[in-house]
C-alpha positions, 0 to 999 in steps of 0.5 A: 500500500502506498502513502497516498493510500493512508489516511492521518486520523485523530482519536480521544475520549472523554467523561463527561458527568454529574456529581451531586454538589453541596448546597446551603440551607436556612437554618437557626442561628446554633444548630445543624439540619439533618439533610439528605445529600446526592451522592450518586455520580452519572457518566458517561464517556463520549469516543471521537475520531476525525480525519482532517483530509476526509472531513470524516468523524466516528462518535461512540456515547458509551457507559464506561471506558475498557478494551472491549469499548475501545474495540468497539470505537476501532471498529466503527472507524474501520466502518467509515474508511473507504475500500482500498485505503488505510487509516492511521489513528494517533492517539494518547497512551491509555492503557486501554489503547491495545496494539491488538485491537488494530483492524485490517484497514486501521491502525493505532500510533501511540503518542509519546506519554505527556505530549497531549500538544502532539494530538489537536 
């Protein structure tokens, strides 16, 4: 396969959430209220790609973030590169980002660790 065969792609996630915040109450001067807190925490992680060359974006919303969620986001961007061509991801060094989730048409290249200057 020739360079003019591969396309440069870009990939990240993201958490996105809620936690339940402090909050003030009314209260007499010299005593404590009793209140119920939230303590729960919603998430969910939001995976993008994007080709600069191509226009072309893959998104995944997602409930958590591991290997098996990561193979799905490869697979998905595997689906949006055209028959007959290559698409190299440059991503961050996350553990999750495994060498062997590579797809026929997709492969990975890892950043060097704290460069996040090197993926826009």
């Amino acid at each position: 396969m020739s360079l003019d065969q591969v396309d440069i792609w870009f990939q990240d996630e993201t958490r996105i959430g809620q936690q339940g915040s402090l909050t003030r109450v009314w209260h007499y001067r010299g005593g404590r209220p009793r209140l119920i807190k939230q303590q729960q925490f919603h998430s969910a992680y939001l995976f993008g790609a994007f080709c600069p060359a191509t226009k072309k974006a893959v998104g995944l919303v997602l409930p958590f973030v591991n290997k098996h969620t990561m193979l799905l986001h490869m697979q998905e961007i595997s689906k949006a590169v055209p028959k007959g061509r290559h698409a190299v991801v440059v991503m961050d060094g996350a553990l999750w980002h495994q060498p062997s989730l590579n797809q026929d048409n997709v492969t990975m290249l890892k950043l060097p660790p704290y460069s996040p200057e090197l993926n826009p």
